[in-house]
C-alpha positions in Angstrom: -72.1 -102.3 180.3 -68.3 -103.0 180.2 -67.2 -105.7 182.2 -65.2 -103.8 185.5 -62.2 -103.9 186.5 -62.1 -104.5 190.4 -59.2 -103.1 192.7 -59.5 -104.3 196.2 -57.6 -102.5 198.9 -55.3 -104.9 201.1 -51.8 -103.3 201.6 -52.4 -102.5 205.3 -51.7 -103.8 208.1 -54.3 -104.0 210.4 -52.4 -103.5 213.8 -55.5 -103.2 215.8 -55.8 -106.9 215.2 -52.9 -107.5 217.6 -51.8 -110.9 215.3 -48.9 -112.0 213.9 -51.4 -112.9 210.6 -52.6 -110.1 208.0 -56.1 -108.3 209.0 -57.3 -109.4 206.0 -56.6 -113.0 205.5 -58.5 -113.9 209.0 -61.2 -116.3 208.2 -64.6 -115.2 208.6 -67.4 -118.2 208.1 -64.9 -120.5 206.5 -63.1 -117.6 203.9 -60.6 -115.1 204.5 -61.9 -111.8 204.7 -60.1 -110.8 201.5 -61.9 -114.0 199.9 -65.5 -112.3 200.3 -64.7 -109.2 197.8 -63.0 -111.1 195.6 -66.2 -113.9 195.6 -68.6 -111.0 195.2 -66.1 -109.0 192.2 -66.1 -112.3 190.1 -69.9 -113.2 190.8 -70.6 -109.1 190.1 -68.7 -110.3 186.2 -65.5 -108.7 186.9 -63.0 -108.5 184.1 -60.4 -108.9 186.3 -59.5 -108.8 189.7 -56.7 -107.1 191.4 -55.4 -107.3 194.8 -53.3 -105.0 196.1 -50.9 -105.7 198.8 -47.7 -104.9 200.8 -43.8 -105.8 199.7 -44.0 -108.8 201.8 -46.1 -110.7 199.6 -48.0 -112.3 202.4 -50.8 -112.4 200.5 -49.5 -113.9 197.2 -50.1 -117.7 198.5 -53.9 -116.6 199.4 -54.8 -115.7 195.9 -57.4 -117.4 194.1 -56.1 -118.2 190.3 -56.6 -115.5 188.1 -56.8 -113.0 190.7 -53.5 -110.2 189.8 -51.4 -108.5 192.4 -50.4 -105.3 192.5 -47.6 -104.3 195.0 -47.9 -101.2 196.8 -44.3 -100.7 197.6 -44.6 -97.5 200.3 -47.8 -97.2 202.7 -48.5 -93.9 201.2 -52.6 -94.1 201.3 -55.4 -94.7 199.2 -54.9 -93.1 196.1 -51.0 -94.6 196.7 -52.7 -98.3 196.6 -55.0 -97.5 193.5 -51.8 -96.3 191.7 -49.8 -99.2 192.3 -52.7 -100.9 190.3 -52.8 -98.6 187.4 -50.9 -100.7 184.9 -53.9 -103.2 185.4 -56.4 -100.4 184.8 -58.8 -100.4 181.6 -58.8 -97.0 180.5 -61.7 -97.8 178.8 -63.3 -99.8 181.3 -64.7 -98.7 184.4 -63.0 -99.5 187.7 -64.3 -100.3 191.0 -62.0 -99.7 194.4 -63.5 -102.0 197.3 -61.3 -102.6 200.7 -60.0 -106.3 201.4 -61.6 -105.7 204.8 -65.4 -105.0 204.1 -66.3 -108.6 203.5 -70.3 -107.9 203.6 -70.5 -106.1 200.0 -72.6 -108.3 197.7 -72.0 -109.0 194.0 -75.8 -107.8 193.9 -74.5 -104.3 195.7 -71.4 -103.8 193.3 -74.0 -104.2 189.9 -76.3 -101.2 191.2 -73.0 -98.9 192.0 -72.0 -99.7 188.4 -75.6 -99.4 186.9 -75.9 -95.5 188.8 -72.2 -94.7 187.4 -73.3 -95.7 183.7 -76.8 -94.0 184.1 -75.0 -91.0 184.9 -72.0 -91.0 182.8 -70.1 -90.1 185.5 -66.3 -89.8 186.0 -66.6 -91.3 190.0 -69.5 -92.6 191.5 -69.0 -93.2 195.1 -71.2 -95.4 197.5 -73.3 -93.3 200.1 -75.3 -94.3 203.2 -78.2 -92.9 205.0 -77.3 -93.4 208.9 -79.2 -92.2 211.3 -76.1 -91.3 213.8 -72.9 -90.2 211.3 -70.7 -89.4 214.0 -66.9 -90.0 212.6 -68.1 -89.9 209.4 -67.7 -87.8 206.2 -70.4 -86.4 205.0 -71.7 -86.1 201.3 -73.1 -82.6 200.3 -75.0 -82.7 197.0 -75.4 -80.0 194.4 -79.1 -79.2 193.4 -78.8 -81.4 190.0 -78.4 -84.2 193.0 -74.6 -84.8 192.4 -72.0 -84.7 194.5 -70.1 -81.1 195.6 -67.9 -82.4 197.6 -67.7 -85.2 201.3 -66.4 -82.9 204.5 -65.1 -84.5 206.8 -65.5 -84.2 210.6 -63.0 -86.2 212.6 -62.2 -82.6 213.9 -63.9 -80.0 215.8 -64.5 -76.8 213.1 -64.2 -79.7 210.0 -67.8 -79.3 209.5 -70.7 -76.4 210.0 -73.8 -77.1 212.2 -75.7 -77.3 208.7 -73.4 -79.8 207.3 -73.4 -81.9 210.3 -76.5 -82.4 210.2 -76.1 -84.1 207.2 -77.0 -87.9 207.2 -75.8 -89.4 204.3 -72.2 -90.1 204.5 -68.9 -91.6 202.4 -68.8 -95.5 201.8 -65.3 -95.5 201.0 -66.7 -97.8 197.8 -65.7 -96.2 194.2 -66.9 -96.7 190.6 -64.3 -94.4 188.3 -63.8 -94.4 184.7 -60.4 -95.8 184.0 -58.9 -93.2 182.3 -59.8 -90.2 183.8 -59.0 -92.2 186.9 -55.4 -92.6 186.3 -55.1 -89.1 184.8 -56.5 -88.1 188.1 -54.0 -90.6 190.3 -51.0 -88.4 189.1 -52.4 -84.9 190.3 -53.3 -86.2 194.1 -51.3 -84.3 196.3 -50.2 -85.4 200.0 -49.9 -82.1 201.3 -52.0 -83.2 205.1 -51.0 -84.4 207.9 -50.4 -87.9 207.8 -48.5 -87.1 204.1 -50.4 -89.6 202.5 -52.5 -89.5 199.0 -56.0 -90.0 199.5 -58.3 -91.7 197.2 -61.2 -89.3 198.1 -59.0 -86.5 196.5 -59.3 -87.7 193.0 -63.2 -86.1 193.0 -62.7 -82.5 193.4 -60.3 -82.9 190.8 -62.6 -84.4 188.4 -65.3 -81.9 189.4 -62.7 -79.1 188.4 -63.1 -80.7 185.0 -66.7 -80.2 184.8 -66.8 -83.6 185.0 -69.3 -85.2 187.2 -69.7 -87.1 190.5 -72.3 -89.3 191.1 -73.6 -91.2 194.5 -75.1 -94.2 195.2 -76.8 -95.0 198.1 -76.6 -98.3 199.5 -79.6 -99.1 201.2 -78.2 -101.7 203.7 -75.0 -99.7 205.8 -74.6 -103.3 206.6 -72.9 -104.2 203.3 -70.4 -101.6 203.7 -69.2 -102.5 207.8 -65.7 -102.7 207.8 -63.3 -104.5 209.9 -60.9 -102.7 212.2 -60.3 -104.9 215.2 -61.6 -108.6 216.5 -64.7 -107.1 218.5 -65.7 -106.2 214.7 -64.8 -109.7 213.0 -67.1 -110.8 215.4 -69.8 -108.3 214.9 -69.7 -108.6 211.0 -69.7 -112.7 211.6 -72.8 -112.5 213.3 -74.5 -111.1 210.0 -72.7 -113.6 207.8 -73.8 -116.4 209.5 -77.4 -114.7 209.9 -77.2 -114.8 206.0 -75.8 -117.8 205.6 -78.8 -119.3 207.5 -81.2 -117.5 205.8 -80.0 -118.9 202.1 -80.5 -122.6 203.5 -83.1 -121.5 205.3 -84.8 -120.5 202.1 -83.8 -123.2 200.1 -85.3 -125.8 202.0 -83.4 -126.7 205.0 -84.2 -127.1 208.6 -82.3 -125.3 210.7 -83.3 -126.2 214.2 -81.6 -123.7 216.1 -79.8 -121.0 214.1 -78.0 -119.3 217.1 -76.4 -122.5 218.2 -75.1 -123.7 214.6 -72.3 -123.2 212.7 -72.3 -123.2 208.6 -69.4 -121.7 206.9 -70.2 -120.0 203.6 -68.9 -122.6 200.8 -71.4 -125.4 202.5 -74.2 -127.4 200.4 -77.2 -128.6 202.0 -80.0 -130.4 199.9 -83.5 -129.8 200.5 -85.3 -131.8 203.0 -82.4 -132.1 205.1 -82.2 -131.0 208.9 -79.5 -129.7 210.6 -80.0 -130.2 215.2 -78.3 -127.7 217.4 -75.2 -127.1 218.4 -73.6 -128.5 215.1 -70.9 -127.2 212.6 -70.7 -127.5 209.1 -67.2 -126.7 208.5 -64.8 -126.0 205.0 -66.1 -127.5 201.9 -68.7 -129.6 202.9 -71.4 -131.1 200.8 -75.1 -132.3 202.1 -77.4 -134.5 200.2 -81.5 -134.7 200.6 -83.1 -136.0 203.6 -79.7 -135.9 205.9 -80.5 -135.6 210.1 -77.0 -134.0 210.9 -76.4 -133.5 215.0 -77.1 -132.5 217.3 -73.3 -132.0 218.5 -71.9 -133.3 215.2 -68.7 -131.3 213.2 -68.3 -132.2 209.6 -65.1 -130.9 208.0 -64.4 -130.7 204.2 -67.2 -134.0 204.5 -69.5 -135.6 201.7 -72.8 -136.9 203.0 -75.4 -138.3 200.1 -79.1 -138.8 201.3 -80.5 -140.0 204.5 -77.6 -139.9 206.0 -78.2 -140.0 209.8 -75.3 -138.1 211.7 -75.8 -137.4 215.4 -73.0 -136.8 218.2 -70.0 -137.3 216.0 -66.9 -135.8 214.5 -66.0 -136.6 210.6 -63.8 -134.5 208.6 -62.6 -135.5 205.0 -64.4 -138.3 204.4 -67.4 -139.6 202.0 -70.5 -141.2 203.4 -73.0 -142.8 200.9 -76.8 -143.4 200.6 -78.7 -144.6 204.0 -75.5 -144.5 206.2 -76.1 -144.5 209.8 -73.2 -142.8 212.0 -72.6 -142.4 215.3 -73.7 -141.5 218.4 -70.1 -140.1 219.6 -68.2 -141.8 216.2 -65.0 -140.2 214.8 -64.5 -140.5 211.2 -60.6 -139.4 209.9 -59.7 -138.5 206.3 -59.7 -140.5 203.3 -63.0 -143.2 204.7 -65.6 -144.2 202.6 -68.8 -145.3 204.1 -71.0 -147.3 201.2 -74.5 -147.5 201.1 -76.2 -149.0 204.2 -73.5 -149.1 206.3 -73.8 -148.2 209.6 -70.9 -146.8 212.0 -72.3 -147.3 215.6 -71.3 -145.7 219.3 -67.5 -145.2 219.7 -66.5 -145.9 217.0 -63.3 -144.8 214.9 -62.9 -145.2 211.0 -59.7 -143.9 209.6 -58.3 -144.4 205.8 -60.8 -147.0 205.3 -63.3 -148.4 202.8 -66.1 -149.9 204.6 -68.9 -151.8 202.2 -72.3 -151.7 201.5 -74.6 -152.6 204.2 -71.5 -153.5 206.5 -71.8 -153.0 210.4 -69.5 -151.9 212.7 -71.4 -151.2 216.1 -69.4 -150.0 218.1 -66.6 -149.7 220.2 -64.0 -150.6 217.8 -60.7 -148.9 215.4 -61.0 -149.9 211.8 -57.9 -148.2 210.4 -56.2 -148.9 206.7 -58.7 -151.5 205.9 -60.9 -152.7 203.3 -64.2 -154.2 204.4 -66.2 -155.6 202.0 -70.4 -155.9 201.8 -72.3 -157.2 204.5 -70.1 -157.9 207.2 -70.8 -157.0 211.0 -67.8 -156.4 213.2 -67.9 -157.1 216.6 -67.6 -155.0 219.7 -63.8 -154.0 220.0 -62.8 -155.0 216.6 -59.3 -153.6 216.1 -57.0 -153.4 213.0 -53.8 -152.9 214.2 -52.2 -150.8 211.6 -48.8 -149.5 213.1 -45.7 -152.2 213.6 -43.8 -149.1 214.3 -42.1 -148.4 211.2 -45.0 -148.4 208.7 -49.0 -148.7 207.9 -50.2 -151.9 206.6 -53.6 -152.6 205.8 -56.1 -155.0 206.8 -58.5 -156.9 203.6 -62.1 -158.2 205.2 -64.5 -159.7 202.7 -67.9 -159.9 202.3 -70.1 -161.2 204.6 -67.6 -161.6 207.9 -69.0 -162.5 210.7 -66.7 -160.8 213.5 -66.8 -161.3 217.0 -66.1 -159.4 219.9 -62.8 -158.3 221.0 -61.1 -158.8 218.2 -57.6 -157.6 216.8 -55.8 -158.1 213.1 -52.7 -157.7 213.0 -51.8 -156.2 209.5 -51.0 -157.3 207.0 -53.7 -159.6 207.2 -57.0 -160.7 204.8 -60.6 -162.3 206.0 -61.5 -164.4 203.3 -65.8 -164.0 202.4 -68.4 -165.7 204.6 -65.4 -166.1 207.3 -66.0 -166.3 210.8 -63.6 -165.0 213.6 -64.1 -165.9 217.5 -64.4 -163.9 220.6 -60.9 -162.5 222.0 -58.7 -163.3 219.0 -55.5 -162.0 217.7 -55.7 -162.8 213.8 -51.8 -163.1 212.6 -52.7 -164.8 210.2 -55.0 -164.9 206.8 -58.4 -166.2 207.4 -59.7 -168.0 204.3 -62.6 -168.1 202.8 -65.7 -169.2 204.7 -63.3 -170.4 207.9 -63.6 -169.6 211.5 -60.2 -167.4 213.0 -59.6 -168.8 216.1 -56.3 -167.4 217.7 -56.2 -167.5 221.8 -55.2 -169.7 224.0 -57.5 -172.1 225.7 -59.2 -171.5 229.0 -57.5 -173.0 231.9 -59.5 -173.4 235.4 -57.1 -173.8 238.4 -59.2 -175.9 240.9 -59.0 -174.2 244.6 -57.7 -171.2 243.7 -59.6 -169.0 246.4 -58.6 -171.6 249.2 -55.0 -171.6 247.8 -54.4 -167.6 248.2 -56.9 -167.2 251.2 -54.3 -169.9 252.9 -50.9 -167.6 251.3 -52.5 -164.6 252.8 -52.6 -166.3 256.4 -49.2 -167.7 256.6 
């Protein structure tokens, strides 16, 4: 089979969204809505992929590489949008028209509409449903040979006959054409209706007037072909996703604990034997190793995890955490820190732009920001790097094997030389060397008959 041309539908403007941002690039499970046809077109082995959007090129900056767009300078329809596209059309190649805002259609889905259209050498193939209530929509009347005489509509009273309402296989709105009988076709739609639009639907009767014929396909999930019209819809159709989404992990060797209280958006990874607690998010592009325990209560964003990580309570986004890392409860872990094997990031605890070693502890309590900590070391309660002199970052070197105490501070620029010691409530200024203790407080001071001093003030 020729390798398809795909022409997704995205010129309109989806006012029923009430929002300042295009229907169709709303995310749905961590994609645009726009993203999922394109995603299913290239899996499916498109040839190419075109978009085809308004004159404000709001969409142009969404666009994966390679994906063409096609202006559609004039809201005039369906069979408008598909024209605005016809310079990108193979006329030898068949073409398939899918809608920027029916993200549900599978790669899997788009293979069997192009398998029926080449079985039956047809000129359009269109994608049917079976529905048990078709109210609102058109329906498809076959000829005896099984193909397709012609979809009546039934948004008005009188559209339809009893018979033909009774009718309940229905139109898709999902084509397969042949390229160049498509285009031919394009320029003989007329917009003599209502609205003075061209419809894409029109093209068929013309091809049947050919002798040419019109195939159907019947999808046998209506779920695949659920469009979106309005938010209560985004959030019906997200429902499925992320019931699908599940299922794929599910299925591929993940615990789920509780899949109604946990979010996974659709380019995650999760490794087998890893299990994910309620009430969690896996967000953006993150990546899962084997044997993880992720939440409960934990966001990851755009994250890295390897195996065995264990991840409760805590929000990370950006960051890369080795082999046998221990995180949280209640730790917050900002972009660009790198957690090495062993380490462990305790309770309350914040890691920002930092490279914290192998096997390295840092309890809790604490800010490690803009440092380097080498292997080994254990940081104190309260350990605090400050970062910030008010004009710039600076960063903070600790080596291996540190021995930190509690309530700490290092002022940076500063460096803890290896096997270095630092005591309780000191302000390091100063580089430590190595193996050296950092003392920097002022000695204790006991005033003598202090009590009897302010109990006598008081009186006076």
């Amino acid at each position: 089979m020729t390798a398809p041309v795909v022409v997704i539908l995205a010129a309109g403007q989806g006012t029923r969204m009430r929002s300042a941002t295009p229907k169709v690039l709303h995310p749905l499970c961590g994609r645009p809505l726009l993203g999922w046809p394109i995603a299913a077109a290239r899996a499916a082995g498109a040839a190419k992929v075109v978009v085809v959007g308004g004159p404000d090129g709001a969409l142009a900056p969404h666009l994966p590489e390679g994906v063409v767009l096609a202006v559609q300078p004039v809201a005039d329809g369906t069979a408008g949008a598909v024209r605005a596209a016809a310079a990108e059309i193979d006329r030898d190649a068949p073409v398939v028209v899918l809608s920027g805002d029916v993200p549900l259609f599978t790669a899997a889905a788009l293979q069997g509409l192009l398998a029926t259209h080449a079985e039956r050498g047809a000129a359009a193939t269109m994608l049917t449903m079976i529905l048990d209530d078709a109210t609102g929509y058109g329906r498809v009347v076959r000829d005896a040979d099984g193909s397709v005489a012609r979809v009546v509509e039934t948004k008005k009273p009188g559209d339809a006959t009893p018979e033909e309402l009774e009718l309940r296989e229905v139109n898709a709105g999902i084509y397969a054409f042949a390229g160049g009988e498509l285009i031919d076709a394009l320029a003989r739609v007329r917009n003599d209706n209502a609205q003075g639009e061209y419809y894409l639907p029109d093209v068929l009767p013309l091809l049947r007037e050919q002798g040419r014929p019109v195939a159907a396909h019947v999808l046998e999930d209506p779920a695949l072909a659920l469009g979106i019209n309005d938010r209560g819809d985004l959030a019906a159709v997200r429902t499925i996703a992320q019931q699908r989404i599940h299922a794929r992990h599910l299925a591929a060797g993940v615990t789920i604990v509780d899949p109604g209280s946990t979010v996974i958006d659709v380019e995650v990874e999760i490794a087998p034997d890893t299990t994910i607690a309620p009430f969690s998010s896996l967000l953006g592009a993150t990546r899962i190793g084997a044997g993880c325990e992720v939440g409960p209560l934990t966001t990851l964003i755009d994250m890295t995890l390897a195996d065995d990580v264990r991840i409760p309570h805590s929000y990370a986004t950006s960051c890369e955490i080795r082999d046998g890392v221990s995180v949280g409860p209640f730790a917050y872990l900002r972009p660009g820190t790198l957690l090495r094997e062993g380490s462990k990031v305790g309770t309350f605890v914040e890691v920002k732009n930092s490279d914290v070693g192998a096997g390295t502890k840092i309890p809790h309590l604490s800010y490690i920001g803009d440092a380097d900590v080498g292997e080994g070391s254990n940081l104190g309660a309260s350990t605090i790097t400050a970062n910030y002199d008010g004009r710039s970052k600076h960063r903070t070197t600790i080596g291996d094997n540190v021995h930190g105490a509690i309530h700490t501070s290092l002022v940076a620029p500063v460096s803890v030389g290896d096997d270095a010691w630092l005591a309780a409530g000191s302000v390091i200024t100063k580089d430590v060397p190595p193996g050296a203790l950092g003392v920097a407080r002022e000695r204790q001071t006991n005033i003598e008959g202090y009590d009897e001093r302010t109990k006598d003030r008081a009186g006076s």
